[in-house]
C-alpha positions in Angstrom: 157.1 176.3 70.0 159.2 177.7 72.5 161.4 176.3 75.1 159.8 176.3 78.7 161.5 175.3 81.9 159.3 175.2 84.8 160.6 175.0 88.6 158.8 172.3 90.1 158.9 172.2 94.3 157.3 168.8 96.3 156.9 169.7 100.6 156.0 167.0 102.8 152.6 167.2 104.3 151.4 165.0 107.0 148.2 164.7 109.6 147.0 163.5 112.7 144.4 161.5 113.6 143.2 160.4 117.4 140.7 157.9 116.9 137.9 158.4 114.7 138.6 162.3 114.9 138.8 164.5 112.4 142.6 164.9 110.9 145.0 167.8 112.3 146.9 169.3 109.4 150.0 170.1 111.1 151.5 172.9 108.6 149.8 175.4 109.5 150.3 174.3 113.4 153.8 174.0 112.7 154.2 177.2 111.1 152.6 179.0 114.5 154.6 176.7 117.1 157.8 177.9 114.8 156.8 181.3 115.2 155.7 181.1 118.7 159.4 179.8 119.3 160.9 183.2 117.6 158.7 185.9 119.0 157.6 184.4 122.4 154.3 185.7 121.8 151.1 184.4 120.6 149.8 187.5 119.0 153.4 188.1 117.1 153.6 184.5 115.8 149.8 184.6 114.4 150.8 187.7 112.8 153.9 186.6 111.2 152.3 183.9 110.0 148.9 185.5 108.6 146.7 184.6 111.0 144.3 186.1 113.0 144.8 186.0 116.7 141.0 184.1 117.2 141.9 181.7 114.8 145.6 180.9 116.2 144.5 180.3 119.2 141.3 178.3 118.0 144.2 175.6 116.1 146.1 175.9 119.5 143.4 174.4 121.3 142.3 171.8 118.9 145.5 170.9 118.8 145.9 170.8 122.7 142.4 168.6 122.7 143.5 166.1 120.1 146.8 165.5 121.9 145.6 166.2 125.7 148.6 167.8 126.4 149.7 171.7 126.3 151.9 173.1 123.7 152.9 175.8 125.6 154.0 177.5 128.7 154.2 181.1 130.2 156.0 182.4 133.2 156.4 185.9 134.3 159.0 187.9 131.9 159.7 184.6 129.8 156.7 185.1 127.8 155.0 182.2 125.6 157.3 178.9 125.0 157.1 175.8 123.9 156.4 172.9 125.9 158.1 169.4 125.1 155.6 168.1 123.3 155.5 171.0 120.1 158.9 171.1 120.1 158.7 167.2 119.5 156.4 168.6 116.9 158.6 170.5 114.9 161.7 168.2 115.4 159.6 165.5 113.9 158.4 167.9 111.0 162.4 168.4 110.3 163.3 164.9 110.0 160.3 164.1 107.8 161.8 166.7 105.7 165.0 165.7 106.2 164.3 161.7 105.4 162.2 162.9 102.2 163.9 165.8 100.9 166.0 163.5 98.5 163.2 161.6 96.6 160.8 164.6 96.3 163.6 166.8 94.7 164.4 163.9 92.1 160.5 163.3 91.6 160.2 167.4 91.5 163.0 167.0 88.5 161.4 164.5 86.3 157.8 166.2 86.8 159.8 169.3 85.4 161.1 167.7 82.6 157.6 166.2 81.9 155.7 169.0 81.6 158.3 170.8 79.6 158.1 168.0 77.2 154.5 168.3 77.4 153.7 172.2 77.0 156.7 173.2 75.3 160.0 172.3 73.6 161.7 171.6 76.1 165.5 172.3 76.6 168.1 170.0 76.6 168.2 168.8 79.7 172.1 168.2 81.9 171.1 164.4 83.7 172.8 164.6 86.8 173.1 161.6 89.3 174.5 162.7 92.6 175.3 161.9 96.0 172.8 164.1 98.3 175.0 166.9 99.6 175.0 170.6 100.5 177.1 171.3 97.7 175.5 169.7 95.0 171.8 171.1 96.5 173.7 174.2 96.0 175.2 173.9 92.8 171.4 172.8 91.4 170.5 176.3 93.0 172.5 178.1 91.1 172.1 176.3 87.6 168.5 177.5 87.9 169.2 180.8 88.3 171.6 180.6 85.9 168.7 178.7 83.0 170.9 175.7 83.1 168.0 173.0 83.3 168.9 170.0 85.4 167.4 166.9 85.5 168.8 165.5 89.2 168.3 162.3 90.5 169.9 161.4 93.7 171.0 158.3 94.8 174.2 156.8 96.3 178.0 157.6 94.7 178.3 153.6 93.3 175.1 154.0 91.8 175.5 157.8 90.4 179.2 156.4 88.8 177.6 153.5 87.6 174.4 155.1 85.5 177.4 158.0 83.8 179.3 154.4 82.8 175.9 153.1 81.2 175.5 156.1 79.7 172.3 156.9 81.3 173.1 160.3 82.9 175.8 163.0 81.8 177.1 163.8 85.3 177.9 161.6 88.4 178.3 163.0 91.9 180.1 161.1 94.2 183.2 161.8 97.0 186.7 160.3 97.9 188.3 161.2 101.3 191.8 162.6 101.1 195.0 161.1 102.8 195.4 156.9 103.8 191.8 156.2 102.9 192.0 157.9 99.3 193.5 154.8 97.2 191.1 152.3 98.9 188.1 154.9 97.9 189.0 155.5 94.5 189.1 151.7 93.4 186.1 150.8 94.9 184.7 153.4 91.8 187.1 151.5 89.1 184.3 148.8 87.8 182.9 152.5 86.5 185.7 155.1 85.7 188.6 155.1 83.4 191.5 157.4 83.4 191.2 157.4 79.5 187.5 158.7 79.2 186.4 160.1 82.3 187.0 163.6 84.1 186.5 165.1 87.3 185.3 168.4 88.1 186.2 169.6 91.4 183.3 170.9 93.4 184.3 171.1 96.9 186.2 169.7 100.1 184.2 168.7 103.4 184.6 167.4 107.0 183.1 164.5 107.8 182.8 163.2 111.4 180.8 162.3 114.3 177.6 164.2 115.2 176.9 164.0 118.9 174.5 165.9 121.3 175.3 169.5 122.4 178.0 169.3 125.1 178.8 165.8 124.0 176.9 164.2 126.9 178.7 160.8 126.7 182.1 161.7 126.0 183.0 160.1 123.0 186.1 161.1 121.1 186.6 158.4 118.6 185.1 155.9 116.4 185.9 152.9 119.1 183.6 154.4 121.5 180.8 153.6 119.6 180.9 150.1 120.9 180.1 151.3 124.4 176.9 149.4 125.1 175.8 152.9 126.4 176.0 154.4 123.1 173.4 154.0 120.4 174.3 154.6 116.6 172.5 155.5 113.5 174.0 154.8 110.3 173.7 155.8 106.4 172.5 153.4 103.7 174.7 150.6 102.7 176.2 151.9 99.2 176.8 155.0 100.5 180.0 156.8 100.0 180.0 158.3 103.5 178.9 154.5 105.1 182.0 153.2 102.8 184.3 155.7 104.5 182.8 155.0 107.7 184.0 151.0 107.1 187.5 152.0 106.1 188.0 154.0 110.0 186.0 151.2 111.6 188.3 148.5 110.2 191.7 150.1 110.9 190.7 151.6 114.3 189.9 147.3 115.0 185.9 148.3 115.8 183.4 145.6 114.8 180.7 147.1 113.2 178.4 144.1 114.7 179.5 145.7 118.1 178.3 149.3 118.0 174.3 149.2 118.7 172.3 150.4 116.0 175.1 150.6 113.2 171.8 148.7 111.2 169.8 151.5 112.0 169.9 154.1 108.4 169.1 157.4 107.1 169.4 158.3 103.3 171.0 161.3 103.7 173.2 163.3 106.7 170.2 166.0 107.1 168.2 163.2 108.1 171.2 161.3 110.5 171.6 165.0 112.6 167.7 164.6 112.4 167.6 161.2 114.3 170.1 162.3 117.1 168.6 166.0 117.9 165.1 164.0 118.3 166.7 161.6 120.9 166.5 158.6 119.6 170.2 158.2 119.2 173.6 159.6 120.8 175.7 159.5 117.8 176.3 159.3 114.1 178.6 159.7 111.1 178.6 162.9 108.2 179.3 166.1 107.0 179.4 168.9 109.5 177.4 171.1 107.6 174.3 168.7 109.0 175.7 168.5 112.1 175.4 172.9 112.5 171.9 172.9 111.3 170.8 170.5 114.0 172.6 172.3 116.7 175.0 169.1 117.1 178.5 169.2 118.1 180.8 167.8 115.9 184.2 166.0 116.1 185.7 166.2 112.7 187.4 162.8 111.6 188.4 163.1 108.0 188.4 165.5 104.8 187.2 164.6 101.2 186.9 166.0 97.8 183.7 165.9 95.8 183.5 165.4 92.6 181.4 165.9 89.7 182.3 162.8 87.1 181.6 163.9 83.2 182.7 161.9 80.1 185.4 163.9 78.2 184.3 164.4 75.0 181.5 166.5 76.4 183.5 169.0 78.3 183.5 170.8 74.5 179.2 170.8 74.5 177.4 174.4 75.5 175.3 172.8 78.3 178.9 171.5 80.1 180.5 174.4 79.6 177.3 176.3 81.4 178.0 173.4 84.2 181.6 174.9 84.6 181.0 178.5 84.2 178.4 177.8 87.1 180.3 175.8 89.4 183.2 178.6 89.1 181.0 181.2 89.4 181.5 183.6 92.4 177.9 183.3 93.3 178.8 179.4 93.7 181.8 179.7 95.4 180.0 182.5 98.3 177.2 179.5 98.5 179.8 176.7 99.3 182.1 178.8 102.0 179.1 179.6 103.6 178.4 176.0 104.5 179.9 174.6 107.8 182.8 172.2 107.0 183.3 173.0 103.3 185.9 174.9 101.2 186.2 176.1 97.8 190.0 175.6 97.5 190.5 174.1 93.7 186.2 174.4 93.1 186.4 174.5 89.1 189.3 172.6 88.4 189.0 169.7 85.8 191.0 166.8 86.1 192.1 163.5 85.0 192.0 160.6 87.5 195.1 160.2 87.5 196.0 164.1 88.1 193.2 163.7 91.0 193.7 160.3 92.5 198.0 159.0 93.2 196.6 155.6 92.0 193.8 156.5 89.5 191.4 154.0 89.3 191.5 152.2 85.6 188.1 150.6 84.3 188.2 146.8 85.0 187.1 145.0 82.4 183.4 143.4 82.3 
């Protein structure tokens, strides 16, 4: 037998239904409206897409009947747009994918590893638990290319430290902020890492800060305006190293989290906080800026961090990690990290002890 390493990809797919009525699949709507948006013209759009003019606008229409409302508008030498409702459409389509994106590349990763086993001999798998994050989605990008098979599961930086501690995964993802919040970080991961057997591989620097509408509407500059009652907030999952951070500002700028409306209100990942805001249903959050650029948010950076990839160090020496660190130092890496809004590649590929990373390195506590 050979080994096989298939690349398994999961899309959200969703319908609507008026009544009794017969369901609207909305991807191949939301590929026309998309289109529509780019080329201002009906004919172009159905022809980007692979459609033929009749049967675009045929969808259109259906699509118009079902929701009684027109998807789009002409004037004289604006050509075709969108009206509110399909972009509604396709902003709701990105936070679906946004909100999902995490589970279905985990799920994606284990059906991989299945059906290798299955078919084939399949190759020793690298179990990586990570933080979701623009770096790490980019790093698994490049592993593939590379044949380094990667069996991701993403869920938040306690949990990711704490399956590598168990034994349960071979590298953690999880991130630390630099300057006054940095020692209070670190030893919230000490029930989990030890100076003596654990190190860090550097993978990147970030911004995080607030995400607010384009022209920041409201006005708000810091984190105590987001107890104005005219301000509404949307917040990551508790457990979450960026929700962690979040609590360290709040508490030394003297903000009550039980004062800033909708700090209860959570998204699993930052894609899926821009998400919330550019689809107005609120004014403001906290993450990376790289989110904030894709949603066409302003941002008002707050504080920097390093992430880190956590690996046992008796397996720095094994072929697969040192195909994880040829990878992560790779130039193609490196080009795929700058490119991102708000990171930085300064010390990517360095491997450290926690107490080379950290000024008080976190020590293991005992059980």
């Amino acid at each position: 037998m050979v080994d096989i390493m298939f690349k398994v990809r999961i899309n959200p797919h969703w319908e609507i239904t008026r009544g009794n009525g017969e369901p609207l699949d909305t991807a191949v709507l939301l590929s026309l409206l998309r289109a529509i948006d780019e080329t201002g013209s009906i004919a172009r759009a159905a022809q980007t897409v692979g459609l033929s003019y009749r049967y675009a606008w045929g969808l259109l229409r259906d699509a118009e009947e079902l929701f009684g409302n027109s998807l789009m508008t002409t004037g004289r030498g604006r050509g075709t747009q969108l009206s509110p409702l399909a972009e509604k459409l396709i902003w709701a389509d990105r936070r679906v994918a946004a909100r999902l994106s995490p589970t279905l590349d985990s799920l994606a990763s284990e059906l991989e590893t299945e059906l290798g086993k299955t078919v084939g001999a399949a190759p020793a798998m690298i179990r990586l638990d990570a933080s979701h994050g623009f770096a790490v989605a980019a790093f698994l990008r490049q592993a593939t290319e590379s044949g380094l098979p990667i069996d991701l599961r993403y869920r938040n930086s306690t949990d990711a430290v704490a399956a590598l501690s168990r034994g349960e995964s071979d590298l953690a993802g999880f991130h630390v902020p630099t300057g006054e919040f940095e020692a209070p970080s670190a030893e919230r991961f000490s029930k989990w890492l030890d100076t003596r057997t654990h190190r860090l591989i550097h993978l990147a620097h970030r911004e995080q800060g607030l995400f607010v509408n384009t022209g920041n509407p409201l006005g708000i500059k810091s984190l105590s305006d987001l107890s104005r009652s005219d301000v509404r907030f949307v917040n990551r999952q508790v457990g979450s190293g960026t929700r962690m951070l979040l609590e360290l500002m709040l508490e030394k700028s003297a903000t009550l989290p039980t004062a800033i409306n909708g700090y209860e209100n959570t998204e699993f990942t930052h894609s899926a906080v821009a998400a919330f805001i550019a689809s107005g249903m609120a004014d403001v959050g906290f993450g990376v800026q790289t989110a904030a650029e894709r949603f066409k948010l302003d941002f008002i950076p707050l504080a920097r961090e390093r992430y880190f990839l956590a690996v046992n160090a008796e397996s720095l020496d094994q072929p697969g990690m040192r195909q994880v660190i040829d990878v992560v130092r790779s130039a193609s890496f490196r080009d795929a990290v700058n490119q991102l809004a708000g990171y930085d590649t300064t010390d990517t590929g360095e491997i450290l002890t926690l107490s080379q990373a950290f000024s008080a390195a976190p020590r293991k506590q005992a059980a």
